[in-house]
N, C-alpha and C positions, 0 to 999 in steps of 0.2 A: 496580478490576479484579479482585483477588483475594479470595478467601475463606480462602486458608490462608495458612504459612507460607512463603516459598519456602527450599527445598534447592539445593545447588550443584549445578553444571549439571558434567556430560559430557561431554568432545568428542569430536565422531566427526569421524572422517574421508569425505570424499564420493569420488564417483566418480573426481572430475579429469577435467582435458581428456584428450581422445584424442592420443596418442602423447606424452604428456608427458613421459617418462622422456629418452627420444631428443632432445627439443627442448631440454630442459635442458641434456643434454649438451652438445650442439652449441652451445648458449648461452653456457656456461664456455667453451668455446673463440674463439669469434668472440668475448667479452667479454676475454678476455686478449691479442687480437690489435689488437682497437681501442686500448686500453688503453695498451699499447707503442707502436701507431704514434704515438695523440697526444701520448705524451712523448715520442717522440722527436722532433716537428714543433715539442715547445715549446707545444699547442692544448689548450684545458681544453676538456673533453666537458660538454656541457650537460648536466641532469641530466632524467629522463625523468620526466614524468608519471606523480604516484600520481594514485588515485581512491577517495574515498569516498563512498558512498552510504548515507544512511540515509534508512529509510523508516519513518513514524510510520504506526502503523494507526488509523484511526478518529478521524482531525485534524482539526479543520474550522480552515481559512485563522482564519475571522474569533473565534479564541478567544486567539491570540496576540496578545503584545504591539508586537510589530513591524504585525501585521497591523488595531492600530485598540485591541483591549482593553486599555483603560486600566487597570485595576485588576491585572492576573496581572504576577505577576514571572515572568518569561522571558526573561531577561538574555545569555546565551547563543545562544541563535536570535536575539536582538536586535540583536545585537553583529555578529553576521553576517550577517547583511541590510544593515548598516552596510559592512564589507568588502567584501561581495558584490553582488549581485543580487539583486531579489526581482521575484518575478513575482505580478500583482495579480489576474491572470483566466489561472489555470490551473486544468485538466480532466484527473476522470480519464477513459475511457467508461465506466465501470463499480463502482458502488460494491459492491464483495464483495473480500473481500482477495486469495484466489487469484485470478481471473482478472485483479484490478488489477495484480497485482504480475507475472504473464504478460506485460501488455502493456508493462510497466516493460522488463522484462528480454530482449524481443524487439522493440520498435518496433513492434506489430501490435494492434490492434484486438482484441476477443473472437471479433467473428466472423469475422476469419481465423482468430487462433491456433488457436478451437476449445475455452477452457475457458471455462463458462460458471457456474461455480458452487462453493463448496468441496464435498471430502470424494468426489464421484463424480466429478470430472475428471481428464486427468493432459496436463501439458504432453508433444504427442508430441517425441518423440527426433528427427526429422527437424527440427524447429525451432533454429537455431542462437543461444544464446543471447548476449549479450553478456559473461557469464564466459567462455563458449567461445573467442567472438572476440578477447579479452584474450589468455586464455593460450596461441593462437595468437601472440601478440606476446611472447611469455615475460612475463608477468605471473603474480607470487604472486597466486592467488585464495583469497578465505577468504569466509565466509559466517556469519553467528551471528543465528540466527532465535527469534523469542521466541513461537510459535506454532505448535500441530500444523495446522493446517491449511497453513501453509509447510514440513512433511516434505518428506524425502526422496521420499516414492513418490509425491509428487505434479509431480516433472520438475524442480522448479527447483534442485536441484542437478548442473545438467548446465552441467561446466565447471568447477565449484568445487576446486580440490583439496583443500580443507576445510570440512566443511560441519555445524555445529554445531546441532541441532535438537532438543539432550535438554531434556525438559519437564519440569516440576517439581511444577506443580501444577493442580490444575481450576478449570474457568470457571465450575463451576454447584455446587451443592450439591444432590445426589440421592440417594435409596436406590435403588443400581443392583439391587439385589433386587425392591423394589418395579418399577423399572422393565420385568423381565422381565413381569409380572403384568399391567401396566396395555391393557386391551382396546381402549383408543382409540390406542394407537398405533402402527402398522404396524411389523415387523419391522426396515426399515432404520430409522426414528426409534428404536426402540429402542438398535438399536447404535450409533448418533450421538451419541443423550447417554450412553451408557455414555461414551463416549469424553471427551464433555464433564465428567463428573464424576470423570475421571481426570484422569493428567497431561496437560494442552492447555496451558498457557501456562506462564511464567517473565517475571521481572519484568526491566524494564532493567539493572538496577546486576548481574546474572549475567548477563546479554548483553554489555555494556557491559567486563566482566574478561574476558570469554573474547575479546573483542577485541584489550584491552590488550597479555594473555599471546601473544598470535600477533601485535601486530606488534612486542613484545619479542624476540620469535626472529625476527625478519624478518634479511634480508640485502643483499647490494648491488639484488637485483632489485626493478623498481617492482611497487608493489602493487593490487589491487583489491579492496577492501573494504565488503563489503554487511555494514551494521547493522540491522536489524529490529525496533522498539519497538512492544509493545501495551497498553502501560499507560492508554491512553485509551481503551479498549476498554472496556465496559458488562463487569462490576460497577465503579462509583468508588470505589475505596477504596485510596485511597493512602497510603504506610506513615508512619509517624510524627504528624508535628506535620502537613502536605501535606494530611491528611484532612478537617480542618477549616479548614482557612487561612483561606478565604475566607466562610464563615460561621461562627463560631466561636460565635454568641449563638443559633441553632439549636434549639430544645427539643422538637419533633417527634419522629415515628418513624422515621422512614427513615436507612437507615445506607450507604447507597450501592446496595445489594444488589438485585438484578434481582427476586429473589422477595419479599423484604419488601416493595420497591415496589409488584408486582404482588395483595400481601397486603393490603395497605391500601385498594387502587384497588378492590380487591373488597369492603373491608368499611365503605369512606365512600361508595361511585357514584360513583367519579370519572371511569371510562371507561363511553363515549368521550365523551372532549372538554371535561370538565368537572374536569382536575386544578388545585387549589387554585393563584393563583402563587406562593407561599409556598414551597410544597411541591416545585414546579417550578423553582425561584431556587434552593433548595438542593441538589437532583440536577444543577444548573449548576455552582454552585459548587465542588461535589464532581469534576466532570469539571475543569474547571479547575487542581484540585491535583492532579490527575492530570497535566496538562505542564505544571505549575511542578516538577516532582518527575522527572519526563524530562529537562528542562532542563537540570534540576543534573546526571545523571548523560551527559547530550552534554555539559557544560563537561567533565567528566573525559577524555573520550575526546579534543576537541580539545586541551585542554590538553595530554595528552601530547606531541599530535603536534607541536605547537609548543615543547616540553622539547625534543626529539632533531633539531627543526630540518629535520623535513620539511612543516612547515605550507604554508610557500612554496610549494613546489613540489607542494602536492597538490588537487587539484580536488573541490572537497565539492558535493557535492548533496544537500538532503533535501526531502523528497518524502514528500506525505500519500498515501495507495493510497484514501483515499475518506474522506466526512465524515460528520456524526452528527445524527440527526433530530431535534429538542427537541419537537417538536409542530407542526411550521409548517405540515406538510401531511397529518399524522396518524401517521408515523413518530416512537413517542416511546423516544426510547434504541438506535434503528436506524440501520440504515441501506440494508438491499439492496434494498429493495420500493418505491424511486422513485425518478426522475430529477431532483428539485428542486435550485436551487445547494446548499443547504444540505448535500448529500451528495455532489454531484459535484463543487463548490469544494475546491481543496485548496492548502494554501501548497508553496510553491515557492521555494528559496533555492539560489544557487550561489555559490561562493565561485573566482574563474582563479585557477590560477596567476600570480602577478606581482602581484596586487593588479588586475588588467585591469578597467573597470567601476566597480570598488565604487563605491559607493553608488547604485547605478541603481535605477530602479526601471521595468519594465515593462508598461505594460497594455496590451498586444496579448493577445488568444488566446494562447494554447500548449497545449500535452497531453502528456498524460504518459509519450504514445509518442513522443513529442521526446526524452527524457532519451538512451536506448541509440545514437540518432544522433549526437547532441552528445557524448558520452563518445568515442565512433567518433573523430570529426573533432578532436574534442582531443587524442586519442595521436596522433593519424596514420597509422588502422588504415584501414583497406581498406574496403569493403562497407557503409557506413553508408547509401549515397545511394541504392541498393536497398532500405532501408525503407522499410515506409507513415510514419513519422514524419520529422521534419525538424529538422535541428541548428537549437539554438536560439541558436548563436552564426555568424558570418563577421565573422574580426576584430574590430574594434570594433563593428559594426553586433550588434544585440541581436533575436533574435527573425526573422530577415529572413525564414522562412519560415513565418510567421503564415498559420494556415490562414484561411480565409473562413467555412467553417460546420463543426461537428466532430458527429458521429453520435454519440451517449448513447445505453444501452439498460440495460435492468433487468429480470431476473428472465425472460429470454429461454432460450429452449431445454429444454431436463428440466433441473431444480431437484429437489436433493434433500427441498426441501420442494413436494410439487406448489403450481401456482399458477392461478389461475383466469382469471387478465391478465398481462398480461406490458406492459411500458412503451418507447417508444422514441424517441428527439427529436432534433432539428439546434438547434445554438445559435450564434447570432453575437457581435459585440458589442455589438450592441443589441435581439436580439429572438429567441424562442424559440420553436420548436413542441417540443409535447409528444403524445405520441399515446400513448392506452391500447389495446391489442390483447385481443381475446380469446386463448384456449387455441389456437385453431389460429395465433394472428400476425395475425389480420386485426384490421384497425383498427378499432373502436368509436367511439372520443371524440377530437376534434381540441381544440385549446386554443392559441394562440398568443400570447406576450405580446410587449407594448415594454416590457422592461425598463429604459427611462430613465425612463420615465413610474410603471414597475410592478416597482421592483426583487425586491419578497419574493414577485410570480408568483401571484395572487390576483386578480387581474382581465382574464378570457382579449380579445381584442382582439376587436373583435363588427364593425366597418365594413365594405362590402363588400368593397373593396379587400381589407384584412387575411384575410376569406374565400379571396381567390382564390389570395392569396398563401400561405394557410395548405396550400389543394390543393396548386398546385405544389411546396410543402415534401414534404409529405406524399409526394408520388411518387418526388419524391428522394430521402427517407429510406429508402422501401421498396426503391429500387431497389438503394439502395447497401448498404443490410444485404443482401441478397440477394447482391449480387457479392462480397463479401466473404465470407457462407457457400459460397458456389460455391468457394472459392479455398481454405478448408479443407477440403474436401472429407470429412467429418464426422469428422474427427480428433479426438482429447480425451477421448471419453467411455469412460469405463470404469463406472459403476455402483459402488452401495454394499457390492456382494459383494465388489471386491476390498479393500476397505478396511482395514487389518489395523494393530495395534502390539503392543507386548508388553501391553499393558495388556487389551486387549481378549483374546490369547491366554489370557491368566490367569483372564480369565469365563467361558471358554469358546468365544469365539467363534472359527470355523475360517471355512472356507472362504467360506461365504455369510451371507450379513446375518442373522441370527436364529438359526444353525446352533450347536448347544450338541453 
């Protein structure tokens, strides 16, 4: 993932929830009032629901060890899947990190929330987010993101009273000089990769401390806690001995790096479609020490919480925001530009309170707009059953509100990279439409598969039957993106003029995309 050093990360403080000051107060006081009645009754107070949330960017389910790969140490995710829950066919609808980690954190879809893309969207203010909902219940919120496209002015610190998003270092290696120069690429491209050859990302183990040290000062109040890893995120180059783990006898050129790769693919013909598997085994491999190397730095974070003895009582989720293209369907080292599993598969692990469950394991459906309902319904907050998603717990029963078909789409709406298709599909669990849409949304290419028959989605179902059945999908999908755009009513977009950090102030750039 990185190309430099990482610096220690900055905390900033966020918004906070709305009237926070006040609710506190009034918290100390109803907290000292309970407090006394139940000693005086002789009654021990149950202790309340923590919550944490970590979300992997760029995971695919089937790279883990708990999830089938035999070969990666990943002992820690292992270990909890073992305690907990793992869920075998979870979805995100959306592989791009912003609007995945939108529908994380509101229970909605893209095409309600309204973001459809990084960098020119902005989750609107009207959307109440599940920090908000939390600190409604006096919940400590804190937030520690390893990514600029999870900033601040992109909405998802609404509700956090701490919201930690100093970057440290770039995702690309560019002459942002040369960049101004270069005539093929339009003004907001230019100011995007300025950005990206800035500080955009920070590694785990500086997310991972800025965690530690905030629930270090934590106090009687339960917490909510979002983790944000993107160490699997394309460049692979993870620190230490991690780099090479898994192929260590290697004598090629590639060193994980998006542009070395891209340098070689131009100077052997490897693209399209003709990369070596040699060559391809070790851009694997390398991804791989990438969450063997995440791994270790979540045992740290659980660990604590199991030192100070609030493991028990706190609810873990982690959670992929989308998965990573190896070439199955011509995404190599992506992931936003199709709906195949490979990018919308994502692992899913929870851990109850109480030990409830462990060791279960799930294969019904789920999505990943499930998680903000299920968080809901385990404090015992209010407003959960008013989202489009559905708790994926009642009691012991696991999963009871297993959708029956879940909408996918990709590359939908203005893309800060224009797109010439756009993609959109219904999947069950056993069979899938896929639909390519031109530029205006209309549908071009239907494709349907039985995934029992056709798990890796490379042989579209051709019998009449499967025809008719594919139409009737097909109207379903369309109609249901549609009500769901209707239901945002075109909220989200802001454009790449408002896009702003200090890094980009320091190039020059002011008000609008290209403006010096």
């Amino acid at each position: 993932m990185f190309t430099t050093d990482e610096a220690s990360a900055r905390p900033r403080a966020g918004r906070g929830t709305r009237g926070e000051n006040a609710r506190r107060a009034l918290a100390v006081g109803l907290g000292a009032a309970v407090a006394l009645a139940a000693g005086g009754c002789g009654e021990a107070v149950e202790p309340r629901v923590n919550v944490l949330l970590v979300t992997l960017d760029t995971a695919r389910a089937d790279r883990l060890g708990c999830y089938g790969n035999e070969r990666i140490d990943t002992p820690n995710l292992d270990a909890l899947a073992r305690e907990g829950v793992r869920f075998e066919q979870a979805f995100t609808p959306v592989p791009s990190t912003l609007p995945s980690h939108c529908s994380i954190m509101t229970g909605a879809s893209p095409a309600r929330h309204g973001v459809h893309d990084n960098g020119i969207y902005r989750l609107d203010g009207s959307f109440t987010t599940l920090a908000e909902r939390l600190g409604e219940q006096d919940y400590r919120t804190a937030a520690f993101v390893a990514a600029f496209v999870l900033d601040r002015q992109f909405g998802l610190d609404q509700g956090f009273a701490t919201y930690d998003d100093a970057m440290s270092a770039p995702l690309i290696a560019r002459d942002i000089a040369a960049l101004r120069e270069a005539d093929a690429l339009t003004d907001e491209q230019k100011k995007w990769f300025a950005q990206q050859a800035s500080p955009y990302q920070r590694r785990a183990e500086a997310v991972v401390d800025g965690a530690l040290a905030w629930l270090a000062a934590d106090d009687d109040e339960p917490f909510f806690l979002w983790v944000h890893a993107f160490d699997a995120h394309a460049s692979y180059q993870a620190p230490g001995s991690f780099e090479t783990l898994y192929d260590p006898d290697y004598a090629g050129s590639l060193d994980g790096e998006l542009g070395s790769f891209y340098r070689a693919a131009g100077e052997h013909g490897w693209l399209p479609g003709g990369v070596p598997e040699r060559e391809k085994a070790h851009m694997i491999a390398r991804y791989d020490g990438e969450l063997a190397y995440l791994d270790g730095e979540l045992g740290r974070l659980f660990a604590a919480l199991r030192a100070d003895g609030r493991w028990d009582e706190t609810l873990v989720i982690v959670v992929g925001d989308h998965g990573e293209g190896f070439g199955e369907h011509g995404q190599l080292w992506e992931h936003n530009g199709e709906i195949f599993d490979e990018v919308m598969r994502v692992p899913l692990i929870t851990k109850r309170p109480g030990g409830r469950s462990a060791g279960s394991v799930v294969e019904s459906l789920v999505r990943t707009i499930d998680l903000a309902p299920t968080v809901l319904e385990a404090v015992d907050a209010s407003g959960w059953a008013e989202l489009e998603g559905a708790s994926l717990f009642d009691g012991d029963t696991l999963a009871p509100g297993a959708p029956r078909r879940i909408l996918l789409q990709a590359l939908r709406e203005r893309q800060a990279w224009p797109s010439p298709h756009s993609w959109l599909g219904l999947r069950t669990a056993g069979e899938k439409l896929v639909l390519l849409c031109d530029e205006s949304g209309a549908v071009t290419q239907t494709a349907l598969f039985d995934l029992t028959a056709d798990p890796s989605e490379r042989r579209p179902a051709v019998a009449p039957a499967d025809a008719a059945r594919a139409a009737e999908w097909t109207a379903e999908a369309v109609a249901l993106y549609a009500e769901r755009m209707a239901a945002a009513g075109g909220r989200g977009w802001r454009g790449m003029d408002a896009l702003t950090s200090d890094a980009l102030l320091d190039l020059g750039y002011t008000g609008g995309a290209g403006e010096e």
